[in-house]
C-alpha positions as CSV (number, residue, x, y, z in Angstrom):
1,X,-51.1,100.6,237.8
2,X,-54.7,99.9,239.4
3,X,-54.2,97.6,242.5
4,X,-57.4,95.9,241.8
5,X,-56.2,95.3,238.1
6,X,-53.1,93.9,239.1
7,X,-54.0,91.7,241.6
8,X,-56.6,89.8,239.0
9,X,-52.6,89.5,236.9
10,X,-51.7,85.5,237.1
11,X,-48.3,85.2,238.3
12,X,-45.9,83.3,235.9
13,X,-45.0,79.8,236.9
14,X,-41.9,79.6,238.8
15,X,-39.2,76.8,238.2
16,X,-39.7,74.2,241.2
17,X,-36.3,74.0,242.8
18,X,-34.9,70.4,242.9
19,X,-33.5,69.2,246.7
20,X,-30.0,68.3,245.1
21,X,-30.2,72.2,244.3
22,X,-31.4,73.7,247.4
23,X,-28.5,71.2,249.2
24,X,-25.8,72.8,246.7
25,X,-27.0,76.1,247.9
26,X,-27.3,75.2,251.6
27,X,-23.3,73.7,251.3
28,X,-22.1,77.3,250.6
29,X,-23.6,78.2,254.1
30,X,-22.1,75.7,256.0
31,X,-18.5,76.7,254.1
32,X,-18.9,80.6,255.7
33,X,-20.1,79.3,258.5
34,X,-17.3,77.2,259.6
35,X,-14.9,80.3,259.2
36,X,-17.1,83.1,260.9
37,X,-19.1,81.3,263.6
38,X,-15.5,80.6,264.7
39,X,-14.3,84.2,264.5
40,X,-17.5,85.2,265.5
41,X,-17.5,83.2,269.0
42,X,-13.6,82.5,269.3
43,X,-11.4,85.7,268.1
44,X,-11.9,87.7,271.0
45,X,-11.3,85.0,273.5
46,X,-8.2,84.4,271.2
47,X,-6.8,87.7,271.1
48,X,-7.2,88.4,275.0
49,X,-6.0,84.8,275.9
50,X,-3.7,83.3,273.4
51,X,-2.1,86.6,271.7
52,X,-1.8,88.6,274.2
53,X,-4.0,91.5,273.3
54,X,-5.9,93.5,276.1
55,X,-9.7,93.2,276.3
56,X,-10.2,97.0,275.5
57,X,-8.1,97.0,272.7
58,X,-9.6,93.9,270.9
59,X,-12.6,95.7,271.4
60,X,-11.9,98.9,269.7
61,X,-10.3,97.5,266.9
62,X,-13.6,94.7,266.5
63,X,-16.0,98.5,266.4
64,X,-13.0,100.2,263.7
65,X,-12.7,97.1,261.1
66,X,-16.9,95.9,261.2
67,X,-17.0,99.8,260.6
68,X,-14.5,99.7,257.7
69,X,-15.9,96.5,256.5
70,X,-19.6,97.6,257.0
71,X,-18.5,100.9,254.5
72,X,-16.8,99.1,251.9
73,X,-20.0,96.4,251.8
74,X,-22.1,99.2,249.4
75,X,-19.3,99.3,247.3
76,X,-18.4,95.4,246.6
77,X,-22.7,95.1,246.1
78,X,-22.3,97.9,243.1
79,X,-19.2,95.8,241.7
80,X,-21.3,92.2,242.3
81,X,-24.2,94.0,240.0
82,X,-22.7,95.0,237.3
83,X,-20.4,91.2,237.2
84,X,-21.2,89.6,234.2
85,X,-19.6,86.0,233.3
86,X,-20.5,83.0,231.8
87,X,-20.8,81.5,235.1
88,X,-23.6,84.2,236.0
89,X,-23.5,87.3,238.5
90,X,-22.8,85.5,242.0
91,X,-21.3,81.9,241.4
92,X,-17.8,83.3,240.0
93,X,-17.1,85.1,243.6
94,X,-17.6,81.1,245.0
95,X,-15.0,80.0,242.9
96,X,-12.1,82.5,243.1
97,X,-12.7,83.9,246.5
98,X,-12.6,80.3,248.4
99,X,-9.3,80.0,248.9
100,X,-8.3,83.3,250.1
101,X,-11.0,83.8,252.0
102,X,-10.2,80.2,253.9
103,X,-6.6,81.6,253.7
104,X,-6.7,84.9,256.1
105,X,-9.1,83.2,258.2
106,X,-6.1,81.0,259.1
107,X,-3.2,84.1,259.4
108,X,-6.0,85.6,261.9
109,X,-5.3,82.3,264.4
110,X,-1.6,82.6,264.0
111,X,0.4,84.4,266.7
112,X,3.8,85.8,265.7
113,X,6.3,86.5,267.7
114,X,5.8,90.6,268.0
115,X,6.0,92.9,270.5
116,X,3.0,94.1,271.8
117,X,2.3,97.0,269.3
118,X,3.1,95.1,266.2
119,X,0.9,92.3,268.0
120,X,-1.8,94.9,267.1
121,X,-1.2,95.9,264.1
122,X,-0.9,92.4,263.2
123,X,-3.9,91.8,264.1
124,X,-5.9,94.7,262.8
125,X,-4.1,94.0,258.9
126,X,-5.7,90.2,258.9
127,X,-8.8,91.2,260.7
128,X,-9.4,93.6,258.0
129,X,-8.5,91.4,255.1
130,X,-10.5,88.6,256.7
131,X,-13.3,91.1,256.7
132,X,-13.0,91.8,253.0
133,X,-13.0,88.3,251.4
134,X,-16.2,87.6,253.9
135,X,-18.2,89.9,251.8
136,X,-16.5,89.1,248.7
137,X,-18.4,85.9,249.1
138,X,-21.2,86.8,251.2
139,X,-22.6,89.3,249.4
140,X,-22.6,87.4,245.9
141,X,-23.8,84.0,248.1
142,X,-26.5,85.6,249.7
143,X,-27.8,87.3,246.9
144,X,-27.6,84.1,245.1
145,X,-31.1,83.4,246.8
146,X,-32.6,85.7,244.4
147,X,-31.3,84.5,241.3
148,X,-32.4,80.9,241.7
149,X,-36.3,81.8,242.0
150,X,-38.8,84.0,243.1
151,X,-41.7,82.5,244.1
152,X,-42.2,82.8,247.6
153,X,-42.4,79.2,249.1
154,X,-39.4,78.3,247.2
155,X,-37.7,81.2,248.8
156,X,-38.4,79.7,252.4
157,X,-37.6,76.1,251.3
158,X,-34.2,77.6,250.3
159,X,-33.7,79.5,253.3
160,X,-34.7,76.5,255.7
161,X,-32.1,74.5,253.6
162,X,-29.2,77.2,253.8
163,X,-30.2,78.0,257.8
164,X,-30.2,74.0,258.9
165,X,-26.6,74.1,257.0
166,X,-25.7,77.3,258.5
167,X,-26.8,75.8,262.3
168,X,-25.4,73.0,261.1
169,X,-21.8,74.4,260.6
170,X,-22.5,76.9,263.9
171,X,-22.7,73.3,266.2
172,X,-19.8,71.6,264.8
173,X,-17.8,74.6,265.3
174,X,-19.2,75.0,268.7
175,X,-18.6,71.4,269.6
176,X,-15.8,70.9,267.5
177,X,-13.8,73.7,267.9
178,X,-12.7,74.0,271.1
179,X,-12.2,70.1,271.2
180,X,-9.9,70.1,268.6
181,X,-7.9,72.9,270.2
182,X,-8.2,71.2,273.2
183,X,-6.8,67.9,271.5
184,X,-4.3,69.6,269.2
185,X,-3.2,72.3,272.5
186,X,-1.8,68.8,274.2
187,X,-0.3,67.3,271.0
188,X,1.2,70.4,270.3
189,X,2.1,71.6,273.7
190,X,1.2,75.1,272.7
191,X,-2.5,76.6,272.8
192,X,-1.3,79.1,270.2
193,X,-0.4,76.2,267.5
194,X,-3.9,74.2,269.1
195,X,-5.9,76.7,267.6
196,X,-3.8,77.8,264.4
197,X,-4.2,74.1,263.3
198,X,-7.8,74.2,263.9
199,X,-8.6,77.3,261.9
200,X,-6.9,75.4,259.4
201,X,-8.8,72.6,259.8
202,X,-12.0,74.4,259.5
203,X,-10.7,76.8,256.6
204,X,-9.9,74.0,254.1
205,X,-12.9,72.2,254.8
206,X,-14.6,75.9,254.1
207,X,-13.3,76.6,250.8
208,X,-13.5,73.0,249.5
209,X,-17.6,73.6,250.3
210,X,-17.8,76.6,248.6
211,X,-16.7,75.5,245.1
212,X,-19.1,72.6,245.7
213,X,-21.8,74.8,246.2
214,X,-20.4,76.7,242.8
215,X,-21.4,73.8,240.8
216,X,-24.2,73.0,242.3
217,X,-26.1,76.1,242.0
218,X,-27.7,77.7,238.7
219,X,-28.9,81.3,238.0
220,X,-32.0,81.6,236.7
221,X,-33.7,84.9,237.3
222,X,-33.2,87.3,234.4
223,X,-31.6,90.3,234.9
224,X,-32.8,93.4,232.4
225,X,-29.2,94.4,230.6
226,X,-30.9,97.7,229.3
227,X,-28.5,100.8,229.6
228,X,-31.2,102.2,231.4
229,X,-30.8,99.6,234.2
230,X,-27.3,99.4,235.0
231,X,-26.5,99.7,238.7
232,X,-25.0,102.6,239.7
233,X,-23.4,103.3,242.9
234,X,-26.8,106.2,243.6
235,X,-28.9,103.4,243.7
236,X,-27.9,102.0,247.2
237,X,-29.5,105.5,247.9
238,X,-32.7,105.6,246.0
239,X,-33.3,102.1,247.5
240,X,-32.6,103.1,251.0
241,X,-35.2,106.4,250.0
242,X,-38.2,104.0,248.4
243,X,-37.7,100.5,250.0
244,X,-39.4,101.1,253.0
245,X,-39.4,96.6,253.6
246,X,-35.8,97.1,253.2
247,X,-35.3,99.2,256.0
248,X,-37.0,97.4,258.4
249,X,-34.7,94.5,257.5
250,X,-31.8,96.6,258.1
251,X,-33.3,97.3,261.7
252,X,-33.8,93.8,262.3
253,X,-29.8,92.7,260.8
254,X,-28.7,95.5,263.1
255,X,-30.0,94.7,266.3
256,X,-30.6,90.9,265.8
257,X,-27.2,90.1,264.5
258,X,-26.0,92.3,267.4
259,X,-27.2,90.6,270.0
260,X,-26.4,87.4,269.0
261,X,-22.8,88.9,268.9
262,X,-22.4,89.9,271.7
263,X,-23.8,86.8,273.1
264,X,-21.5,84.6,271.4
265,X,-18.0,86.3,272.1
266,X,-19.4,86.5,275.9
267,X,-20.7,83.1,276.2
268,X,-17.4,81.1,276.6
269,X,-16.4,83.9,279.6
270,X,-19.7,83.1,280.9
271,X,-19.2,79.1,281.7
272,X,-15.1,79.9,282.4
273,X,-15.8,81.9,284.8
274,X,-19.2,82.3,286.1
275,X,-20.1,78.8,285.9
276,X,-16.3,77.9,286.8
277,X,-16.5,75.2,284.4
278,X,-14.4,75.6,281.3
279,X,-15.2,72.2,280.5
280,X,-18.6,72.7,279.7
281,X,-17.9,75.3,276.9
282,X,-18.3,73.0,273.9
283,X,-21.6,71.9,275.2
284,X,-22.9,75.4,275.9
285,X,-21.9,76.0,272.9
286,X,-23.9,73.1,271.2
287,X,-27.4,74.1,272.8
288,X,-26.9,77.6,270.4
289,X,-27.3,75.4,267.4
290,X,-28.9,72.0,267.8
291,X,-32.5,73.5,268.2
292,X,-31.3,74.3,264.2
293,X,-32.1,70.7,263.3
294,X,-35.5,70.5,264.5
295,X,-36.4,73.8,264.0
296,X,-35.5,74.8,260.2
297,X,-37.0,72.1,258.3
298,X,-40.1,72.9,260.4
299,X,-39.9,76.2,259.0
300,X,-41.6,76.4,255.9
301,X,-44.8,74.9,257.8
302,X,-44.4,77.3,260.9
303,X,-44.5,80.4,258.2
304,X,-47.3,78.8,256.1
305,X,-49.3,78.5,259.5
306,X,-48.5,81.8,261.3
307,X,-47.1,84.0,258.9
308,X,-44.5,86.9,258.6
309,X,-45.0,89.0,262.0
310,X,-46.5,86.0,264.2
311,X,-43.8,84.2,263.6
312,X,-41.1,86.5,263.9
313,X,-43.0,88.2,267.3
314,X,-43.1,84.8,268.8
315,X,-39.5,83.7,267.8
316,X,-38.2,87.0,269.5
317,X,-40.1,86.8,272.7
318,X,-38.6,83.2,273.2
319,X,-35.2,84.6,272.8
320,X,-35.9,87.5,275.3
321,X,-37.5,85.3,277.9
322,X,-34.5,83.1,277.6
323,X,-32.1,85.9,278.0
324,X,-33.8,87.3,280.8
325,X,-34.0,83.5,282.1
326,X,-30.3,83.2,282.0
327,X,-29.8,86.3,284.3
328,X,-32.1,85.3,287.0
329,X,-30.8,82.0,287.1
330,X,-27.7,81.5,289.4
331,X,-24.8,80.1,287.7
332,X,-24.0,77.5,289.4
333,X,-27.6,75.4,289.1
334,X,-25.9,74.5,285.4
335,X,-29.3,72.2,284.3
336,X,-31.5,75.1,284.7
337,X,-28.7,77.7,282.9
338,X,-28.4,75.4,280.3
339,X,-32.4,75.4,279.6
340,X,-32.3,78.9,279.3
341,X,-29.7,78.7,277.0
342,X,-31.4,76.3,274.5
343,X,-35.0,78.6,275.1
344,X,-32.7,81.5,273.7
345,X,-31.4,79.4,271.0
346,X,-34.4,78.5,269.9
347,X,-35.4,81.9,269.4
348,X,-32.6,83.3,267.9
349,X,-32.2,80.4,265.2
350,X,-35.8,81.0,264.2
351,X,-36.0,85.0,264.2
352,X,-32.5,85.0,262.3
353,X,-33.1,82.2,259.9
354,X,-37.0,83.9,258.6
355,X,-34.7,87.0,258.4
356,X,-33.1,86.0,255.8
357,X,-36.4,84.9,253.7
358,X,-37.4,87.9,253.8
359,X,-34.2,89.8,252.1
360,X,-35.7,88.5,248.4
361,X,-38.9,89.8,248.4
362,X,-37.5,93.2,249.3
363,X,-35.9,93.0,246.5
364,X,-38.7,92.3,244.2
365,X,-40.3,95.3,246.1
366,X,-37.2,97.5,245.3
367,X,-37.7,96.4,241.8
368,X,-41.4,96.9,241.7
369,X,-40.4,100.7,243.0
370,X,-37.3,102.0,240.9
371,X,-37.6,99.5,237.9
372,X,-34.5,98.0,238.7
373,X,-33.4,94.3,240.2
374,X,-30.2,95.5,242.3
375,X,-29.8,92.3,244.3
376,X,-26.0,92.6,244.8
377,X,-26.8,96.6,246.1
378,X,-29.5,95.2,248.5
379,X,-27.8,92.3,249.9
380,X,-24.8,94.7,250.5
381,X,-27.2,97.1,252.1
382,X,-28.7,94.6,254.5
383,X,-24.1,93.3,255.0
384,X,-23.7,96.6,256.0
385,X,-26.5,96.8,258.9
386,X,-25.4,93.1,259.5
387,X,-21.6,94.3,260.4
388,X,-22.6,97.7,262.0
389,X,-25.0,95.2,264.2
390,X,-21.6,93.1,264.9
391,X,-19.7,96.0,265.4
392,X,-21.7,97.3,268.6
393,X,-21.5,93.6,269.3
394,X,-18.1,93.5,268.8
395,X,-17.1,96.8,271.4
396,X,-19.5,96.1,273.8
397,X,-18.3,93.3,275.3
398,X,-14.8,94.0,275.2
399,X,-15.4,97.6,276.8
400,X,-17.4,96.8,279.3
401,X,-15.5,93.6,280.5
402,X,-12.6,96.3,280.8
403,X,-14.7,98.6,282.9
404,X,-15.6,95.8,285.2
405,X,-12.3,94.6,286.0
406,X,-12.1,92.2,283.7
407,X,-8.3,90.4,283.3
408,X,-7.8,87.4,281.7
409,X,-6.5,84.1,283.0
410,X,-7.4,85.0,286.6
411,X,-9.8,84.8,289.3
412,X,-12.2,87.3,288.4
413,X,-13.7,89.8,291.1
414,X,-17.8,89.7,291.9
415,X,-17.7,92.7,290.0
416,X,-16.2,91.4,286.6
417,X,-18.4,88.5,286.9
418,X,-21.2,90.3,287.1
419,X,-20.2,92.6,284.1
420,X,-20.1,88.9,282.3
421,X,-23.5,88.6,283.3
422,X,-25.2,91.6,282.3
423,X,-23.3,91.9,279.3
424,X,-24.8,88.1,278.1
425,X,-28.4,89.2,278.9
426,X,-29.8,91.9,279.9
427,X,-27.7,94.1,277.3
428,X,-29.1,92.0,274.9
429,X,-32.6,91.4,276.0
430,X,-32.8,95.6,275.3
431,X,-32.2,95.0,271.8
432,X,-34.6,92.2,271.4
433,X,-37.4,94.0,273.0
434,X,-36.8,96.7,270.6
435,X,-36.9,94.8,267.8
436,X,-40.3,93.1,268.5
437,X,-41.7,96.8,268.4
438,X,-40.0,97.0,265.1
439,X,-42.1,93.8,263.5
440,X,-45.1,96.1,263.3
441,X,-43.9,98.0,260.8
442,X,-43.6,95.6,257.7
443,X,-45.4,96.4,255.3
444,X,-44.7,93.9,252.7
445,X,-47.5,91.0,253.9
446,X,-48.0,88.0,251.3
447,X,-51.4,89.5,249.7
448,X,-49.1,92.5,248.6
449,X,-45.5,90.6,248.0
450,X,-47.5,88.7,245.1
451,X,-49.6,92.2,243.7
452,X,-46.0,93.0,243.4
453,X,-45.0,90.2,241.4
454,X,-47.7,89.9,239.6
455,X,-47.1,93.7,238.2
456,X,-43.1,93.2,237.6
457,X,-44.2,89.5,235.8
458,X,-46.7,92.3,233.5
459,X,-43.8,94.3,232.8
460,X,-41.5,91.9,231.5
């Protein structure tokens, strides 16, 4: 079609989404959230502290099931596209996958009594099934986005909503976590049962969230049921082939989601032992996420006033100078540690939340190219650079605290500490850099995103 033609198209009026809504939607966030932020930035420290298991180990087995996971993501997108149900293509996954989900999350903070091989194998069977029922509801949920609307402010709005819920559930789980295993540890008299009733804690909660945000949620965005436009499993490759937004994305989940792994798992071995102040853990924690509640609501107005790349570019140059902050400053001036931390933070919460926005309208792109709306095949695309991103995150840490010297529940050398230390930041800070080159090739600027639209709203 002639560009010029179809930019003089009108675009069809998009439903306006009502707050109770984009709250619904936001809820199922918070739910995911208050499982994997706490696998996310607790696991490791739990398998090399509580259970038992060696640094080295827990970090080869985090690379082998985010690998196993990241493969089988492409898979459970295909089966999410061709769902059908009376409760629409993502909402059922809500519904039934809640409780299981909410379920291994909990066997993966529970330490049986095994030696220490079947310790691992333990270990690697729930971390693996804890893996699965993440995407079984991730995938579906974030996809969800795309069903609800397609007009581009909306989009934001929704994302701002679901990435303040998101923070949201990342600072009560950075707060809250270790002061309930803390609390529960000396009721219990056992660190093993502190955090096992914890997870529990936090799983419930999760899955009760999730079916809220089921019924609070609506599907609206046809979907063509045409033979012709069936997903088939050869689309994730014809989208990877002629969705060149998409693969920028990808870059971004990789790296992005990467760093912010590693930088979690390493964080609480940071204020243990660098700062020598194990105390101070939940409120390191905290300055990760509270920028979240000033910061996403502000979002829609910081993307309406700088747009895609400015804001992304400037968002990843905070993170890096905070990074780079945090290993020039000596660990023990803790005011000036924890103000880089919270520069980071503020960095990373913007760059990852506008990461997200922009998954929908790479979509519409990948429609606009192939003819067909694979949302479930897209999402899983972006879920599988997401977990290869936290699988480099997830071996990089616990390999190179094992080459350092790293052993827990000591005093650590000057050489393990300072393995800590470049591990949390200048590791990272690599990654970021990288990704700030990556900005410039985005093609998909608003003037284009809504010639697109405009010509898939002519087809229909």
């Amino acid at each position: 079609m002639n560009t010029r033609l179809a930019e003089n198209i009108p675009v069809v009026p998009t439903v306006k989404i009502r707050t109770k809504e984009k709250l619904g939607y936001a809820t199922g966030d918070l739910a995911c959230n208050f499982i994997y932020q706490t696998v996310s930035s607790y696991l490791l420290f739990f398998y090399t502290d509580v259970f038992g298991i060696t640094a080295a180990a827990a970090g080869l087995m985090f690379l082998i099931v985010r690998l196993i996971d990241a493969v089988l993501d492409p898979f459970i997108g295909t089966l999410v596209d061709k769902t059908n149900t009376k409760y629409g293509r993502f909402r059922p996954y809500l519904l039934y996958g809640a409780f299981p989900f909410a379920g291994v999350a909990i066997l993966c903070f529970t330490t049986p009594g095994f030696s220490d091989p079947m310790k691992l194998v333990y270990a690697y069977i729930t971390y693996i099934l804890l893996s699965i029922t993440y995407s079984v509801i991730n995938i579906p949920y974030t996809a969800l986005t795309s069903a609800i609307t397609q007009d581009n402010k909306e989009v934001v709005s929704l994302t701002s909503y679901r990435m303040l819920f998101s923070n949201t559930g990342g600072l009560i789980v950075s707060f809250g976590v270790p002061l309930l295993a803390g609390i529960f540890t000396s009721v219990s008299g056992a660190t093993s049962t502190g955090w096992q009733i914890t997870m529990s804690i936090m799983g419930i909660v999760g899955a009760f969230l999730l079916i809220y945000s089921f019924y609070n949620t609506k599907e609206r965005v046809p979907i063509s049921h045409k033979e012709e436009d069936k997903i088939t499993f050869k689309d994730i490759f014809i989208q990877l082939k002629s969705n060149r937004p998409l693969l920028i994305v990808c870059l971004f989940f990789i790296l992005n989601f990467g760093v912010n792994s590693i930088v979690n798992s390493v964080g609480i071995y940071y204020v243990t032992y660098n700062v020598g102040k194990p105390e101070l853990v939940k409120w390191y924690g905290l300055l990760g996420t509270l920028p979240a509640l000033v910061l996403m609501p502000l979002m829609p107005m910081m993307y309406k006033w700088m747009g895609k790349k400015k804001l992304l570019f400037t968002a990843l140059s905070c993170k890096a100078i905070g990074l780079i902050a945090l290993f020039l400053v000596p660990a023990s001036m803790v005011p000036l540690v924890f103000a880089s931390r919270a520069i980071a933070a503020i960095g990373t919460i913007t760059a990852g939340g506008f990461t997200w926005a922009l998954i929908p309208e790479t979509i519409d792109y990948g429609e606009y190219k192939t003819g067909k709306r694979a949302s479930g095949v897209i999402y899983a695309l972006v879920g599988f650079f997401f977990k290869f991103g936290m699988a480099i995150g997830g071996i990089i840490p616990g390999l190179i605290l094992a080459n350092f010297g790293y052993v827990a529940n000591q005093i650590q050398t000057a050489t393990a500490l300072h393995g800590i230390l470049i591990t949390m930041t200048i590791i990272p800070a690599v990654f970021v850099i990288i990704e700030l080159f990556a900005i410039y090739f985005y093609n998909l600027d608003e003037k284009e995103h809504k010639r697109v639209l405009s010509v898939l709203n002519t087809r229909k």
